[in-house]
N, C-alpha and C positions, 0 to 999 in steps of 0.2 A: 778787500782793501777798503778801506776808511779815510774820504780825502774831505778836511775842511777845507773850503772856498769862500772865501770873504775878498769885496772891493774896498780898501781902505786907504783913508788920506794917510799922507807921509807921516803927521805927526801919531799914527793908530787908530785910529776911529773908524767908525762905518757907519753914525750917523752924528750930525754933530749937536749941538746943547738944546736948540731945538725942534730934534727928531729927524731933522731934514737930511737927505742923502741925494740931494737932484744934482751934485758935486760930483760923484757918483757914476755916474747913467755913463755906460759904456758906447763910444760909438759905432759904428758899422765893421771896421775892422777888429775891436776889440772885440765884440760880441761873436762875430762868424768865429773867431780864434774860441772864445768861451763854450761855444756849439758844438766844436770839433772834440773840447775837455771832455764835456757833458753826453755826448752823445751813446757812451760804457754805462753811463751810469744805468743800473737796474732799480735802485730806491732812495730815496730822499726822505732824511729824515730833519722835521722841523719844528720849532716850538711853535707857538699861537700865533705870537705878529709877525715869524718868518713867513709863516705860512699864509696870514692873511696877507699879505704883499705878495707874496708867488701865487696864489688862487689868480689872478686872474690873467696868467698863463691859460688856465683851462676854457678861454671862451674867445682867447685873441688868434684870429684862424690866419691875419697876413706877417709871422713871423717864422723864421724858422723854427726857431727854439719853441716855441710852441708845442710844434708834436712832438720835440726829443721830455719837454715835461712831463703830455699827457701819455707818453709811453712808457713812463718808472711809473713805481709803485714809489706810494709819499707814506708818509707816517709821520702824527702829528701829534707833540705830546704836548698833555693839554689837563688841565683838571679843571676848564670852564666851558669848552666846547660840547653841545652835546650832540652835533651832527658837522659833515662837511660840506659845500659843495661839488666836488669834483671826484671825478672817477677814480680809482685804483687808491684810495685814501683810506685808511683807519687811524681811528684817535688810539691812544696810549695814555694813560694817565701819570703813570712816572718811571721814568728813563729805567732801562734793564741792562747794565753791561754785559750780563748774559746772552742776551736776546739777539744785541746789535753784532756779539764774537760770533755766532749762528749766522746772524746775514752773511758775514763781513766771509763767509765761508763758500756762499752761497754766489758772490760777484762785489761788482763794483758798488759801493754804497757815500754818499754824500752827504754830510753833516750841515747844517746850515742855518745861521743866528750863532752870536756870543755865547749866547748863556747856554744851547746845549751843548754849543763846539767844551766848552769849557766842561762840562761836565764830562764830555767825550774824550777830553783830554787827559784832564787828573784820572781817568779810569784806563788811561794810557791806552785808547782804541783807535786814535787816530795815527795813521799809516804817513799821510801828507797832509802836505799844507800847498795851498794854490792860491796867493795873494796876488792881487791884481791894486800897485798902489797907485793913486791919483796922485796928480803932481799941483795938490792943494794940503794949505793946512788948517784944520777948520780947530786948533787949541782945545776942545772939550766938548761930550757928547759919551754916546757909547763905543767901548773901546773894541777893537776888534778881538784881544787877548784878554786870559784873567789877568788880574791886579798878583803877583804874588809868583808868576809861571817862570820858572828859568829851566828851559830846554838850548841846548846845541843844537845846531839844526845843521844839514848836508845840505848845499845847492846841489841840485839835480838837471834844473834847467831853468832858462833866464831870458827873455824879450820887452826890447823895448818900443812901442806902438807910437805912432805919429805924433797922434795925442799927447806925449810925455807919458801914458802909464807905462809901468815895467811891469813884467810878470814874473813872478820868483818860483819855483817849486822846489822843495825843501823835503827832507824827511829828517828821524831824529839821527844822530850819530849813534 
């Protein structure tokens, strides 16, 4: 299975005009909930600036999610990278939908950033969707969806956290 997971403001975005996503930052109860999602996953797959923002998972020892990170295997696709720091990591230079129908075989696998969820998508390999929306709206920035995407989606399951986020899980119809 093939689950994108994006935190996004109301109005779509995940980070907004510029760059910023500290709107974002899930609190204590979101997160333990995010943990519990994560916890299946066997790999994680990310583009360059997913990944340079999740990298330093690999060296923060007082979180949970921590070790649920440094226990998948990442893959990080990249045509400027030419090393990582963290453990269980390989670069990829450009997306294989082949590759990922092989994992997607093999266990739970996680898409993460726009641009390769999108890529993930139009090649129809994404299984779920796990939105997590802040109850801001930041008008412009990067969107969490492509520009162009019309999918039907199924609620599967639905939570709403102290905070005002809701948590939506979806598949396609």
């Amino acid at each position: 299975m093939l689950i994108y997971s994006a935190i996004a403001s109301l109005d779509g975005y995940i980070e907004d005009a510029n760059g910023k996503f500290d709107w974002a930052a899930p609190d204590d109860e979101v997160h333990a909930f995010i943990n519990e999602l994560e916890r299946p996953v066997g790999t994680y797959l990310y583009g360059r600036r997913m990944y340079e923002t999740m990298v330093a998972w690999e060296t923060i020892d007082s979180h949970p999610y921590a070790e649920i990170w440094r226990a998948a295997d990442k893959i990080v696709y990249s045509r400027t990278l030419d090393s990582v720091p963290s453990k269980r990591t390989r670069i990829e230079r450009e997306f294989d939908p082949e590759a990922v129908r092989r994992l997607k075989q093999e266990g739970e696998v996680s898409v993460g950033g726009p641009a390769l969820a999108a890529e993930a998508i139009r090649a129809g390999l994404v299984d779920e969707y796990h939105l997590f929306l802040a109850p801001v709206l930041v008008g412009a920035g990067k969107r969490a969806f492509p520009d162009g995407l019309r999918e039907e989606l199924e609620l599967l399951d639905e939570r709403l956290f102290v905070s005002g986020v809701v948590y939506l899980r979806c598949r396609q119809r």
